[in-house]
N, C-alpha and C positions, 0 to 999 in steps of 0.2 A: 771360367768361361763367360763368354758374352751372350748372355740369354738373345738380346736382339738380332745382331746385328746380320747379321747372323738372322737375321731377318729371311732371310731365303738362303741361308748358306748351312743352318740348325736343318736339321729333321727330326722327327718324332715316333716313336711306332704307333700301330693301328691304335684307334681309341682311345689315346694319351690324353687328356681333357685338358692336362694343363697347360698347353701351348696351343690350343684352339683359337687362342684371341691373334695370334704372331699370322705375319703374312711369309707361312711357311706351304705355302697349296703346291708349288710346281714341285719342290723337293719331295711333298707328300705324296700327290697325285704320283710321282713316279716311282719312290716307294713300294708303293701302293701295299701289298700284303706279303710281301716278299722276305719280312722276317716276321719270325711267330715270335722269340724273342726278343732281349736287347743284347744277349752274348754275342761275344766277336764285332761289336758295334762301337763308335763314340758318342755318345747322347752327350749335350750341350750341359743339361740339368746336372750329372754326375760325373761327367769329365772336363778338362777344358781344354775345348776343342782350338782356344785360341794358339795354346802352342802344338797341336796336332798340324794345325798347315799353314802354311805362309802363301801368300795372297798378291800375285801376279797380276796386269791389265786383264790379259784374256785367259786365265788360267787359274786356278787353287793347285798346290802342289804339296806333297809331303817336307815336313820340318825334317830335314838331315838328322837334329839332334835325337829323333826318335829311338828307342831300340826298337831291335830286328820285331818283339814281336808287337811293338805299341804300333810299327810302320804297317803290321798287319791286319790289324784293325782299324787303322786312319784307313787304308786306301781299301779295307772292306763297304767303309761308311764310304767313301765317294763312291765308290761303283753300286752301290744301293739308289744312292740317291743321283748318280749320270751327272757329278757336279760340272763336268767340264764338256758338257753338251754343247754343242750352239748354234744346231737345229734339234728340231722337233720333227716327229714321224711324216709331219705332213710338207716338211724341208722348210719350215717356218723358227727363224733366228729362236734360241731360247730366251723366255725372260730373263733369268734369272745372269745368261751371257749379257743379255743386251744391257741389263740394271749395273752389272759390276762394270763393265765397262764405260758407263756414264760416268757413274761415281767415281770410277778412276779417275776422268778426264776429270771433274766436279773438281776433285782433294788435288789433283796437279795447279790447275789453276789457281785456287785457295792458296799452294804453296809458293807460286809466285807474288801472289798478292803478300801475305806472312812477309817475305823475302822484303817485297817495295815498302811494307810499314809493318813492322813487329807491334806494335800497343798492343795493353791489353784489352781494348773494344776489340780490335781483331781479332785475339785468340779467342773471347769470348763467341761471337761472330764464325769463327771456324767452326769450335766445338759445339754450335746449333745447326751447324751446316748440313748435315750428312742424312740422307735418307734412305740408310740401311747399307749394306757392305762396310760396316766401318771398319772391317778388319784391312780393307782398299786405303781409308784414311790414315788407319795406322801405321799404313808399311808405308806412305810418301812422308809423311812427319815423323819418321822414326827416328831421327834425330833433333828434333825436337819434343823436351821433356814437356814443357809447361801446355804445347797443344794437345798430345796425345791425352795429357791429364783432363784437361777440357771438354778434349771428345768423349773419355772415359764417364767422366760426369754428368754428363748431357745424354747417356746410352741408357735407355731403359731397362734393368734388368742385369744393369751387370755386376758382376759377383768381383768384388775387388780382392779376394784373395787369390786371384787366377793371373794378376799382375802384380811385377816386383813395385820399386820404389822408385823405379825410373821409367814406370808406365810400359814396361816390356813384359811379355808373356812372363810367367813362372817357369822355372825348368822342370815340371814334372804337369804328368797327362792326368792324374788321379787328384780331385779337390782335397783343399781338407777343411 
């Protein structure tokens, strides 16, 4: 899994310390105490949530490949944490809507740039690009190996055994 990027897209339970430095607030805040445990959950740290969902403009959605009961715990963990909110109580867009949808448009653009000059300034360039959703950057370069590698490198915290060797998820939810 991608410790960061996940950046608002990770949640944590109460009092978790080790994800205090991560700008995970609006997933937390809405969280909030609503598990006493971490059963029936995907925590980022022990699972890898990167093949739990595939990553839409305006949307995160469950990976098909899941089994029945790994789907039931990916879509426990969004319904904890209201991934696909986008408003807030007070009818105010969610961040967390409004940041994935940037960085969509952000990684779209990048990929026409990629597209007009492939070098590797560029890909270098791309994979310092992203400021957080990089699972958004992933799925527009998912057919490109060498950027997604990039952006992987450039991800703080991320756990590279949670990706194959073509910079695509692993096929299984449980690290090893």
């Amino acid at each position: 899994m991608i410790i960061d990027n996940f950046k608002l897209n990770n949640i944590y339970i109460k009092n978790y310390k080790k994800y205090d430095e991560l700008e995970l607030k609006v997933c937390n805040r809405i969280k909030s105490d609503n598990n006493e445990t971490r059963d029936g959950y995907i925590f980022p740290d022990i699972q890898n949530t990167a093949y739990a969902y595939k990553y839409e403009k305006t949307k995160v959605i469950l990976n098909e490949e899941l089994s029945s009961d790994e789907k039931l715990l990916a879509q426990a963990t969004l319904d904890l944490v209201d991934m696909n909110r986008k408003t807030d109580s007070t009818n105010r867009k969610d961040d967390r809507y409004l940041h994935r949808m940037i960085e969509w448009d952000k990684a779209q653009d990048s990929l026409e740039d990629f597209i007009a000059n492939s070098s590797p300034e560029m890909i270098r360039q791309i994979g310092r690009s992203p400021s957080g959703f990089i699972s958004s950057w992933l799925a527009i370069f998912q057919e490109y190996k060498e950027v997604k590698k990039e952006i992987l490198l450039n991800t703080i915290g991320t756990d590279s055994n949670c990706f194959d060797d073509e910079y695509n998820p692993t096929r299984r939810l449980e690290k090893q």
